[in-house]
C-alpha positions in Angstrom: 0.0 0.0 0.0 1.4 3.1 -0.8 0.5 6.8 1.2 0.3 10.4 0.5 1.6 12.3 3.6 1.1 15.8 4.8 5.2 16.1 3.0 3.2 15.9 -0.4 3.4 11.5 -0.8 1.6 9.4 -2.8 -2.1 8.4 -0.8 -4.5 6.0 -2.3 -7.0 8.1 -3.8 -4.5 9.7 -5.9 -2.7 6.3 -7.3 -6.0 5.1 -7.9 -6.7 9.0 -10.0 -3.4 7.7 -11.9 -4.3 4.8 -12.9 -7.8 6.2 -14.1 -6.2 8.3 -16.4 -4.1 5.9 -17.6 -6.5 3.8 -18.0 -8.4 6.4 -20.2 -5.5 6.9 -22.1 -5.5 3.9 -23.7 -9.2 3.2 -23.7 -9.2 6.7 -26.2 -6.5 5.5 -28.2 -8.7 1.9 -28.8 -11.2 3.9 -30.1 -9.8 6.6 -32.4 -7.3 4.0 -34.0 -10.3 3.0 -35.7 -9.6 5.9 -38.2 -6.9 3.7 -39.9 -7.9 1.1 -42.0 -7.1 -2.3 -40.1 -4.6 -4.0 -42.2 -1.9 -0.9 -42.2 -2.1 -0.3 -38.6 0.6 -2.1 -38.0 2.5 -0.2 -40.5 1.4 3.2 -39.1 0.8 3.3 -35.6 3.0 2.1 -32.7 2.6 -1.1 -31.5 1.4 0.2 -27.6 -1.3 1.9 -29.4 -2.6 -1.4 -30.6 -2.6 -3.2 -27.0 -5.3 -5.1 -26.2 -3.5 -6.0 -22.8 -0.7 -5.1 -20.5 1.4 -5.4 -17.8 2.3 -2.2 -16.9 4.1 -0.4 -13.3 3.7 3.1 -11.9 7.4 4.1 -10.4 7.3 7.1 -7.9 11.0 7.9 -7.2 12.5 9.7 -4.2 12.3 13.0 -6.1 8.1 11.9 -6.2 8.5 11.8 -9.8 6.5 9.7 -11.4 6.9 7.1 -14.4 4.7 4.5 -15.9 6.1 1.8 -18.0 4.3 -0.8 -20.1 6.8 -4.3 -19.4 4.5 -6.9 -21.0 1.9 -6.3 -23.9 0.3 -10.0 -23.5 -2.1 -9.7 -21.0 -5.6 -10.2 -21.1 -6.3 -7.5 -19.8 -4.7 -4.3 -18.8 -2.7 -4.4 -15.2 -0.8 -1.1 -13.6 0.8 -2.2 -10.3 2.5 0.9 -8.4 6.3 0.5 -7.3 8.1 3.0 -4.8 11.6 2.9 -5.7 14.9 4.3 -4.1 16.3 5.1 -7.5 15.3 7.7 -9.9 12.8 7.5 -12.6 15.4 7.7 -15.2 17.2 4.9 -14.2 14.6 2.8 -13.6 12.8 3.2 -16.7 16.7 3.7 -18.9 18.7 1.7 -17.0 21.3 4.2 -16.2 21.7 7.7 -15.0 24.7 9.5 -15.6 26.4 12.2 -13.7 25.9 13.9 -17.0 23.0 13.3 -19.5 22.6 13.5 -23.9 19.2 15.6 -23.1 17.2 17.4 -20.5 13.8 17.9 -21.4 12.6 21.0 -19.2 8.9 21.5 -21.1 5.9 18.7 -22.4 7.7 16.2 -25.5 7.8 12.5 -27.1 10.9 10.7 -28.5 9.7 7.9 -30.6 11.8 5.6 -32.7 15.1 6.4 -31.7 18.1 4.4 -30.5 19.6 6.3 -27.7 23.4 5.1 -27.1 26.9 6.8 -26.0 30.2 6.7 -27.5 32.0 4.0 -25.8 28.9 1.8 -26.8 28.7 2.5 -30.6 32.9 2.1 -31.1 32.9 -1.6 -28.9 29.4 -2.9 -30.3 28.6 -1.0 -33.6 27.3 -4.1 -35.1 24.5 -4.5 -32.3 22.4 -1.0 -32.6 19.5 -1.2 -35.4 20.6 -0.5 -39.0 17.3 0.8 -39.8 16.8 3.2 -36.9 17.9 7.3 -35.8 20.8 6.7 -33.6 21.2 9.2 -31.2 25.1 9.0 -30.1 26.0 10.7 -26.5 29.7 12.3 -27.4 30.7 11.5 -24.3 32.3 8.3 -22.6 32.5 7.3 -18.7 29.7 7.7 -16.1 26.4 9.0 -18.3 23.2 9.0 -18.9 20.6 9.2 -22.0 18.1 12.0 -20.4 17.0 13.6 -17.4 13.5 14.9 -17.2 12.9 18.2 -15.2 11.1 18.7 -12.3 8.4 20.8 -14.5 8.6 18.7 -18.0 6.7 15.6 -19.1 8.2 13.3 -21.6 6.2 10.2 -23.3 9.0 7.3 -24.9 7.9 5.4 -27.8 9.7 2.8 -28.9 13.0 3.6 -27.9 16.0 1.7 -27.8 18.9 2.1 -24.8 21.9 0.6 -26.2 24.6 1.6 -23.3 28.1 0.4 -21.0 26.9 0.9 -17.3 29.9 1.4 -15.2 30.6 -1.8 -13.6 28.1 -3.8 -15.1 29.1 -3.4 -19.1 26.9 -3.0 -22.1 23.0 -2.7 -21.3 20.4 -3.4 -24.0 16.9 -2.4 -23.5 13.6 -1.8 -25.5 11.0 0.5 -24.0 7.4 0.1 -26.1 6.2 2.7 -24.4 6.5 5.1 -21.3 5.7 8.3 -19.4 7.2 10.1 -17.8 6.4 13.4 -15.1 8.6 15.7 -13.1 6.2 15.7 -10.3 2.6 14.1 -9.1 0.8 17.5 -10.1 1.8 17.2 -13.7 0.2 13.8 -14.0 -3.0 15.1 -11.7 -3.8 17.5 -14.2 -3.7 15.5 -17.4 -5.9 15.5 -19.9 -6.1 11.4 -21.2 -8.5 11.8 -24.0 -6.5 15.2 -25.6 -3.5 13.1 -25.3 -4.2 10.1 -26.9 -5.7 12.4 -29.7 -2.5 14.5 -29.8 -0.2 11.4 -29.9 -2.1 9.4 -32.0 -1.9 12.3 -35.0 2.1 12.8 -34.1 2.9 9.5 -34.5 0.9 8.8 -37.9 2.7 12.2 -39.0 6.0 10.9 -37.4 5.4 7.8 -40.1 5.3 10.2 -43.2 8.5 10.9 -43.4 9.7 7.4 -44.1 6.6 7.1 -46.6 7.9 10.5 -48.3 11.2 9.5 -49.3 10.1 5.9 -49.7 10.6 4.3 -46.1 7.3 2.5 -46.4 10.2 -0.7 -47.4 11.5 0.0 -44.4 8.3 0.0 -42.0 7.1 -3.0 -44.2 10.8 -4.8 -43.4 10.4 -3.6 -39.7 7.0 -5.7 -39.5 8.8 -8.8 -41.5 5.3 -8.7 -43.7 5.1 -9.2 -47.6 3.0 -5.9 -48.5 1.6 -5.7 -52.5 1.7 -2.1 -54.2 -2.4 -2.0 -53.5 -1.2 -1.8 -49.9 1.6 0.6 -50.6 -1.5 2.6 -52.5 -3.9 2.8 -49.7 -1.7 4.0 -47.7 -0.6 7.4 -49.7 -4.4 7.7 -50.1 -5.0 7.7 -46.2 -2.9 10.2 -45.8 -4.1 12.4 -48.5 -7.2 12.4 -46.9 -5.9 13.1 -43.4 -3.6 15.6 -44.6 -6.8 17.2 -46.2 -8.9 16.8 -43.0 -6.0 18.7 -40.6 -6.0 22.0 -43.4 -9.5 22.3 -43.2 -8.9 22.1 -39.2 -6.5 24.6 -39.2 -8.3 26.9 -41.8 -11.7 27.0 -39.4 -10.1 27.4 -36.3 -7.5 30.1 -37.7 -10.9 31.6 -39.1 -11.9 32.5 -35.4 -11.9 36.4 -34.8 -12.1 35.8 -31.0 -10.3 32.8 -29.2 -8.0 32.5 -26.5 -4.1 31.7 -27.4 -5.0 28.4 -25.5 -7.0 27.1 -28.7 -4.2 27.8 -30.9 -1.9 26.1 -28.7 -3.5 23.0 -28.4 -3.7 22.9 -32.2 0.0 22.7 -33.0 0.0 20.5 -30.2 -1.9 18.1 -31.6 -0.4 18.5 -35.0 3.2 19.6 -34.5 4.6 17.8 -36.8 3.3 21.1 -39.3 5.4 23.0 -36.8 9.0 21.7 -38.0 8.0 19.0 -40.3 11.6 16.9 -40.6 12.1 13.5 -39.3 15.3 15.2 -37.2 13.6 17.4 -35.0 12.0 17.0 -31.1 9.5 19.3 -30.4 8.8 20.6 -26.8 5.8 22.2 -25.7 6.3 25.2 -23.1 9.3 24.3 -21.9 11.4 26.1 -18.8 14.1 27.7 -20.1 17.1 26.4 -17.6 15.0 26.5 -15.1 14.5 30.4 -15.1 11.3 31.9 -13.6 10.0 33.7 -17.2 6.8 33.2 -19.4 7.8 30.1 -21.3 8.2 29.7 -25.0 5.1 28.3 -26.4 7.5 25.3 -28.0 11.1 24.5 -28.9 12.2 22.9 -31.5 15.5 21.1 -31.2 16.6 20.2 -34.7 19.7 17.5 -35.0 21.2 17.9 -31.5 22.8 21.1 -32.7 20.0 24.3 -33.2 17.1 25.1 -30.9 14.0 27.1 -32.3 12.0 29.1 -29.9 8.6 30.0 -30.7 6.1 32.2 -29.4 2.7 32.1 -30.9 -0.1 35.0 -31.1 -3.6 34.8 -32.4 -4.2 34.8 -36.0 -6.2 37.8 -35.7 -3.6 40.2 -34.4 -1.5 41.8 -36.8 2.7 42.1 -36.6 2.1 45.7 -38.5 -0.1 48.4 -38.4 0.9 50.4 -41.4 4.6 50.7 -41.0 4.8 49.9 -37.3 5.0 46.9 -35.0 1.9 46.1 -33.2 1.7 46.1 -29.4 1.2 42.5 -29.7 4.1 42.0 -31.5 6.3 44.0 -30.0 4.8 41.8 -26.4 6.3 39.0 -28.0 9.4 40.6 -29.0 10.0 41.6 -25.6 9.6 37.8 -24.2 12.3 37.3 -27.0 14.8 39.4 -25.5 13.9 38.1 -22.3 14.8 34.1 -23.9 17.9 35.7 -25.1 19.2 37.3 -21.7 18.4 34.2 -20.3 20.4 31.5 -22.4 22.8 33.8 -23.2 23.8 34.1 -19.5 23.8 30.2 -18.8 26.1 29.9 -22.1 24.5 27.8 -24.8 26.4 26.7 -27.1 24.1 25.6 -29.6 22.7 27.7 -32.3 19.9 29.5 -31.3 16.9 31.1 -33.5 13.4 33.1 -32.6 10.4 32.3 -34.3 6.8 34.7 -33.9 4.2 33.2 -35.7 1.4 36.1 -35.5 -1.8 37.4 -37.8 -2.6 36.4 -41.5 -0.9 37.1 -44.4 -4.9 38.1 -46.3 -5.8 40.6 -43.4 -2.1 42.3 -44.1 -1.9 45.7 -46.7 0.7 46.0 -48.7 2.3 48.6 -47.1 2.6 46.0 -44.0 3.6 43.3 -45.7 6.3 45.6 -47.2 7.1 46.2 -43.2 7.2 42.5 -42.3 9.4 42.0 -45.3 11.8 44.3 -43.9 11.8 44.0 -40.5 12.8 39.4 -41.1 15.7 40.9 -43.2 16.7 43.1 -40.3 17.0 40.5 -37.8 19.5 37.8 -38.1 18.0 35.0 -35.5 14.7 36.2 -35.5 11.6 35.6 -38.0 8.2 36.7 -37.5 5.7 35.1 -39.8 2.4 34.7 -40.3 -0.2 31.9 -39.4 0.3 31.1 -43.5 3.7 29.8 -42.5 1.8 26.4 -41.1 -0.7 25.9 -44.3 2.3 26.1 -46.3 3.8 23.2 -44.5 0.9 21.6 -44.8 0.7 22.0 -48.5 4.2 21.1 -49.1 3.7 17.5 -47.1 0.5 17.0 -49.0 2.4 17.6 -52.5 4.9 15.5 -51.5 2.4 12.5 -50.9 0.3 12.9 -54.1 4.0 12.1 -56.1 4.5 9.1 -54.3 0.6 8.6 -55.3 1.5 9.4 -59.0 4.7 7.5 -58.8 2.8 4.0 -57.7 -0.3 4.0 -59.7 
């Protein structure tokens, strides 16, 4: 049995709240992976979305983080047992954690399909990590660690691979199908479950496209060990035309609104962020804590390739960056939380390349005369762009072009 104290531990009533939403979770995602036809789920989706079953644990570490883990998929039914442990989440659910770590996720993210391994590893066993996986290689050897998660960030792990040398132990080889991880108890209190399995559901079939754009479908099909004919190969170029089509007309009626909160624009390039940075070497955190400074966080970073991070603030469609010739208060708001980022990690020392992105009004409500100021202004500024809500259809239409060649390339 496992307690909440007055110090802010784990009592029944809340476990039992955890397990709910879990629970939920994964009940949505039975339902809304109906979309896709039945016989290219397997090609599409993750496997954990497809769980019938489980056995799965709830870890709350000393820190009172919290992780759950699925361990088994065959199970009749699905089975969360909680498990205080006297090690940290990270290790339990990696293996290892190092005095020094590849990532630390400060905001809301998922890593799917990645190999996660260090240098020592790769040089002695290169012939054991995946072929047909993104290897993530830590630069550094001795005593580290693949991530550490923040006391304010929350961080889901889909198929993952941890391909490691543990100090005294040697080289460590686990597959994690899927996990979840939260800084702290609150974090997991106040999730939404049916939001998220919409939101990962749609990232991960968007996550799929980029293999099916420059003709990975071989490589899911060789992943799943399953003969697949070109009809296949055709049906799934037409799903995602269609979805493709359905998520423009989404973003079109909602950026239609001429009075909504910033919250409903958020939740829309959380749901399809993939539109945000579309690449297949990008991670993409929502609101994340810049090094743990007290400051209005970015509304998402981008972290493209290990070397560049892309900040982004986002305003309503319906406020302007110009007035005539001049910035906007709105705008110039956001370019003020800009300077603020850039105090901020400039004082902690990043070395990584660092850009600014405002993504603010529509390009049709703009005159010419600020358009001609927008212009302008973006060839001002040398790690700063402000554009317009356009920005996202345009990524939209450029994955949807690429998808109707492969359609005209197979029929």
């Amino acid at each position: 049995m496992l307690h909440w104290m007055h110090n802010g531990e784990l009592n029944e009533m809340e476990l039992e709240i955890f397990k709910k939403k879990i629970k939920d979770y994964f009940r949505r995602l039975s339902v809304i992976t109906t979309q896709v036809p039945n016989d290219l789920r397997p090609f599409l989706l993750p496997a954990y979305m497809l769980y019938k079953g489980y056995k799965s644990v709830i870890y709350i570490d000393p820190k009172n983080k919290v992780g759950f883990e699925v361990l088994r998929r065959k199970a009749s039914r699905p089975s969360i047992k909680p498990k205080r442990t006297k090690t940290l989440i990270e290790e339990e659910i990696f293996g290892t954690f190092g005095q020094e770590n590849m990532f630390r996720i400060d905001g809301k993210t998922q890593m799917s399909g990645i190999v996660l391994t260090c240098k020592d590893f790769s040089e002695r066993y290169p012939h054991l990590l995946p072929q047909a996986s993104s290897v993530l290689i830590f630069s550094k050897n001795g005593y580290v660690g693949p991530l550490e998660v923040g006391e304010n960030a929350e961080l889901k792990l889909i198929d993952i691979g941890v391909y490691w040398l543990i100090k005294g132990k040697g080289k460590f080889i686990k597959k994690i199908p899927f996990a979840w991880i939260f800084g702290n108890k609150d974090l997991l209190l106040r999730v939404e479950p049916f939001t998220q399995a919409d939101s990962d559901f749609y990232n991960s079939l968007f996550s799929r496209i980029y293999y099916i754009i420059t003709d990975g479908y071989e490589t899911i099909i060789k992943e799943r060990e399953t003969l697949v004919d070109k009809n296949v190969i055709l049906k799934v170029v037409n799903f995602y035309t269609e979805l493709i089509k359905k998520v423009r007309e989404e973003f079109n009626e909602t950026l239609s609104l001429t009075e909504a909160d910033e919250y409903i624009f958020q939740k829309l390039l959380e749901k399809y962020n993939f539109f945000l940075y579309p690449s297949s070497n990008s991670l993409i955190e929502s609101q994340p804590r810049l090094q743990a400074e007290i400051t209005r966080r970015p509304d998402f970073c981008i972290h493209v390739g290990g070397k560049q991070d892309i900040y982004v603030e986002i305003e309503p469609p319906f406020h302007k960056p110009f007035r005539g010739h001049s910035p906007t208060y709105r705008l110039k708001e956001a370019l003020n939380q800009v300077s603020e980022w850039q105090d901020i990690l400039e004082r902690k020392g990043v070395q990584k390349r660092i850009s600014y992105l405002i993504i603010i009004g529509l390009m049709r409500d703009l005159t010419r005369e600020e358009r001609e100021a927008l212009l302008r202004f973006n060839k001002s500024r040398k790690d700063l762009t402000v554009v317009t809500w356009d920005y996202i259809i345009e990524n939209i239409n450029i994955v949807e072009n690429e998808v109707r060649r492969l359609l005209y390339r197979n029929r």
